[in-house]
C-alpha positions in Angstrom: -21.6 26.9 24.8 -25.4 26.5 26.2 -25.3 23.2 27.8 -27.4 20.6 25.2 -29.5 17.5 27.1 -28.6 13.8 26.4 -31.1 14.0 24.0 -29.8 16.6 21.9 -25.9 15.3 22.3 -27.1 11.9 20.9 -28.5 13.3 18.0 -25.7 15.7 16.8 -23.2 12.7 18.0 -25.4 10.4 15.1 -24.8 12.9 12.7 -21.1 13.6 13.5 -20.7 9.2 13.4 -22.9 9.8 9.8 -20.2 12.1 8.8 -17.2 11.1 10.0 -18.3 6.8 10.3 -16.6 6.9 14.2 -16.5 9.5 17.1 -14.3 8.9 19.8 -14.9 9.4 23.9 -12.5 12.6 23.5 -14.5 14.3 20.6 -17.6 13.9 22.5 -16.1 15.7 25.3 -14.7 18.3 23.4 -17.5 19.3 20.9 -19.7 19.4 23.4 -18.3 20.8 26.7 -19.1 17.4 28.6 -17.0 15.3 31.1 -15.6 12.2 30.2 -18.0 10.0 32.4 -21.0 12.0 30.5 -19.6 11.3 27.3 -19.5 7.3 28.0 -22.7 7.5 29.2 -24.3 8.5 25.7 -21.8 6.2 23.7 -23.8 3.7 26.2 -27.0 5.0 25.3 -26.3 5.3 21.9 -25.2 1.2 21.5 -28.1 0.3 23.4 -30.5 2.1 21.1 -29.2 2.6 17.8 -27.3 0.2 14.8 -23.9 1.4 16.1 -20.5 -0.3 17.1 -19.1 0.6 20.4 -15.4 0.6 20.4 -12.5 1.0 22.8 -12.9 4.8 23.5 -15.9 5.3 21.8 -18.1 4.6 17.9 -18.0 4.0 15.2 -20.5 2.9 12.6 -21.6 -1.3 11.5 -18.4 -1.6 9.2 -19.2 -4.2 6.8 -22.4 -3.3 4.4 -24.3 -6.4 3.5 -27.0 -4.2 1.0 -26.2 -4.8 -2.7 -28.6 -4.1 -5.0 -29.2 -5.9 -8.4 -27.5 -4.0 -11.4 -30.4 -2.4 -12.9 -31.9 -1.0 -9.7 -28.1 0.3 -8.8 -28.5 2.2 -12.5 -30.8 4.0 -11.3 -30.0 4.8 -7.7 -28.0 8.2 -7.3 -28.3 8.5 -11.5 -27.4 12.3 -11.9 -24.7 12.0 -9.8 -23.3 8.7 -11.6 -24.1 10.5 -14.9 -21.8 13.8 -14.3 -19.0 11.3 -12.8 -19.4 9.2 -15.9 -19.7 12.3 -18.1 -16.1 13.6 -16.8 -14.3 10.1 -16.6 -15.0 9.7 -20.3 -13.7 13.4 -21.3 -10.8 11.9 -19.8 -10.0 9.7 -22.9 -7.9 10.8 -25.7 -8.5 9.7 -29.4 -6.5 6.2 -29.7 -6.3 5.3 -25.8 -6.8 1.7 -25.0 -9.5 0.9 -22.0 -10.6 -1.4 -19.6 -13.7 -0.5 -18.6 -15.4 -3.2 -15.6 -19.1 -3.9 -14.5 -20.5 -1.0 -12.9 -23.2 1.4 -13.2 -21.4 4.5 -13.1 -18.6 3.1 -15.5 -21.5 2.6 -17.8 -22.6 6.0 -18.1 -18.9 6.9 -19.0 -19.4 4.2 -21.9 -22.5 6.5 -22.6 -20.9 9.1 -22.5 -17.7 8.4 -24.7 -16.8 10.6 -27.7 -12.6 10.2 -28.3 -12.3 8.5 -31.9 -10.1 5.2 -32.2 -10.4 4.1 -29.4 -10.0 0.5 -28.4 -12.2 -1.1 -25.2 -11.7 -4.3 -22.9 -14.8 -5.2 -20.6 -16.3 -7.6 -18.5 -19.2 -5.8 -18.5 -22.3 -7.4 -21.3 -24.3 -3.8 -20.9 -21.2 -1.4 -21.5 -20.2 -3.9 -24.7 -23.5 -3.5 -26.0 -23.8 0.4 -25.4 -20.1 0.8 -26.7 -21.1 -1.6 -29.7 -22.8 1.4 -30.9 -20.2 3.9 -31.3 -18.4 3.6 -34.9 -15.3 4.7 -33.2 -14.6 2.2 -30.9 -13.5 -1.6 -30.9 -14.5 -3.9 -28.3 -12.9 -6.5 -26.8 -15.2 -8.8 -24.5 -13.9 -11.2 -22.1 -15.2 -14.2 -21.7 -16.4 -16.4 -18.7 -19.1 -17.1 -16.6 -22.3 -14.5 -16.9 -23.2 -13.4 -13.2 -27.0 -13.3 -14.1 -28.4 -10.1 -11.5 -24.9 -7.7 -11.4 -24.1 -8.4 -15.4 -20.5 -9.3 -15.3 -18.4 -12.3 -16.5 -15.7 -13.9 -14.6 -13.7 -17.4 -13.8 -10.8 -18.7 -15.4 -11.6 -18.4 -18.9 -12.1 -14.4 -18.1 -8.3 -14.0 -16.2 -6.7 -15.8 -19.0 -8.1 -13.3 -21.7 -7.5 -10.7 -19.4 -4.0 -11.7 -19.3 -3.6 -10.5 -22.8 -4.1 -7.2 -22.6 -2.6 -3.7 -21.4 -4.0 -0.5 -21.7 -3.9 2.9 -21.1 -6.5 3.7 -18.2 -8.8 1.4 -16.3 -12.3 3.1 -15.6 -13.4 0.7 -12.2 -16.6 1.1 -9.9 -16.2 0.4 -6.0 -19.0 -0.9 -4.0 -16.9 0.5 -0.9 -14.4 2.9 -0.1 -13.0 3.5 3.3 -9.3 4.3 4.5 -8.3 0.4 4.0 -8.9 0.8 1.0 -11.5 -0.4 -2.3 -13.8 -3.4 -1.6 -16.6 -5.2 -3.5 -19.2 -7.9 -2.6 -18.7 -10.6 -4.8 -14.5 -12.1 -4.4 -14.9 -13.8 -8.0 -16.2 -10.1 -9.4 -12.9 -8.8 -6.7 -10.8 -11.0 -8.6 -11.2 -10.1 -11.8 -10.5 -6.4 -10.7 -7.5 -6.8 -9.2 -6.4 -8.4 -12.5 -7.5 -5.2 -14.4 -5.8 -3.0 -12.0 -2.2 -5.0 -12.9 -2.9 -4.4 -16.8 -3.3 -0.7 -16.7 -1.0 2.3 -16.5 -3.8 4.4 -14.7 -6.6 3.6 -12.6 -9.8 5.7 -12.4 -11.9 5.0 -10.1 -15.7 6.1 -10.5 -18.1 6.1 -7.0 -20.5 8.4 -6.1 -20.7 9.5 -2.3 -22.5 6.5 -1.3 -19.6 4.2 -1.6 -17.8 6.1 1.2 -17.3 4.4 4.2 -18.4 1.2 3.2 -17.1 -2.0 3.6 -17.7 -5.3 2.0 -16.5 -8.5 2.2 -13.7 -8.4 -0.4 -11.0 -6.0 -0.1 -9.0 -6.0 -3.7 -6.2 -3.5 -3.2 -5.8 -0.3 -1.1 -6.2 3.3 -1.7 -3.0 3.4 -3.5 -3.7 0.8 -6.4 -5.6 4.4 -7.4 -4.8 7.5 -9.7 -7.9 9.1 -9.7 -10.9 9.2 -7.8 -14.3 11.0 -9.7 -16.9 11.3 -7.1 -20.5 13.4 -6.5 -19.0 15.1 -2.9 -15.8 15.5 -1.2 -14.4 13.0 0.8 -14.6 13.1 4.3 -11.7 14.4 5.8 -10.4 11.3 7.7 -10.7 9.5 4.1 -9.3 12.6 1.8 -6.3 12.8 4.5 -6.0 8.9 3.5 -6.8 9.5 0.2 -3.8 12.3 0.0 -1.2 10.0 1.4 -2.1 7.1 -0.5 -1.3 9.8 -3.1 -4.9 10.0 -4.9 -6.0 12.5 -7.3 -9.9 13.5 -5.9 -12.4 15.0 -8.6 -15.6 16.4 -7.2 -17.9 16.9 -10.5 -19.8 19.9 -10.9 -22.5 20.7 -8.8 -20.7 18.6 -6.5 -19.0 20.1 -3.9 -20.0 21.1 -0.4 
């Protein structure tokens, strides 16, 4: 291999911690034919410079994400993706299947998209219940609670103890963050309410574009094995679809999605 200068290293190691969210001493030395003291010295460089973590034995990426957008700017970030991963969870649904459906964008382009007859529909979710409203064939079931204003969902008591109610056949849920601990969200009353749908279905589905991958928020709600199916935009990374395989997690990449 032609020998690279610091320079160049630190910019293919940025892409490899893009990638792959942490690079270790080790990797450094091996992908690129360096010693180990040369290899700390650009995990050095790189902390110094850059919005990276530097760990015992090497990187990793700033774990928890703090950047969460309003609902209606989050509808329209990343929309063709969210739209073919909506259009695929909803061909999913078989004439006379009970749902759960919770507040997120992509789950509402699966609402959108929804074409099974009979079919009966539990949300949180005020924009999904007024798109789903519209369809002749399906009966909705709104919980109720407190209205969070900016990401359109209702929660508290009140909601839980509706919630309680109810069991159905698949749960479509969004994720603000997944990584190999697992799903996690923003908001713990929003986190709360999830974990309660999970409990009340026979399959979860979860819907998240590539963005969510290898974020973390502040509340974790269950880990990778609370889920049946994921339907993202991109394959997984390989450190989260080895996780993802053990936790035992079907992964669909929509078309036009795969690497």
């Amino acid at each position: 291999m032609q020998s690279l200068s610091q320079e160049e290293r630190l910019v293919r190691i940025m892409s490899y911690l893009n990638q792959h969210q942490r690079v270790t001493l080790q990797t450094i030395c091996e992908l690129y034919d360096v010693s180990r003291d040369t290899a700390r010295r650009d995990v050095v460089k790189l902390a110094q410079t850059t919005q990276v973590v530097r760990t015992r034995g090497g990187l990793m990426l700033p774990g928890l994400s703090k950047e969460v957008y309003g609902y209606k700017e989050r509808l329209h970030r990343e929309s063709s993706g969210k739209l073919e991963i909506g259009r695929t969870a909803a061909a999913l649904v078989s004439d006379g299947e009970f749902l759960i459906l919770d507040a997120s964008t992509t789950v509402q382009f699966a609402a959108e998209s929804l074409t099974a007859r009979n079919v009966t529909v539990v949300t949180n979710a005020i924009d999904a219940a007024s798109i789903l409203s519209e369809k002749e064939n399906v009966t909705v079931h709104v919980l109720g609670g407190k209205l969070n204003q900016q990401h359109r969902f209702l929660y508290g008591a009140s909601t839980l103890e509706k919630l309680a109610e109810y069991h159905v056949d698949k749960l479509f849920l969004g994720a603000c963050g997944i990584t190999e601990d697992g799903l996690s969200y923003p908001h713990e009353e929003d986190g709360v309410v999830k974990r309660a749908m999970i409990r009340h279905a026979d399959q979860v589905v979860v819907l998240a574009d590539h963005t969510k991958f290898g974020k973390r928020l502040f509340h974790k709600i269950s880990d990778l094995d609370a889920m049946d199916i994921l339907i993202t935009d991109r394959e997984p990374s390989v450190e989260l679809q080895r996780a993802l395989d053990e936790a035992g997690v079907e992964v669909m990449v929509v078309e036009g999605g795969r690497s």
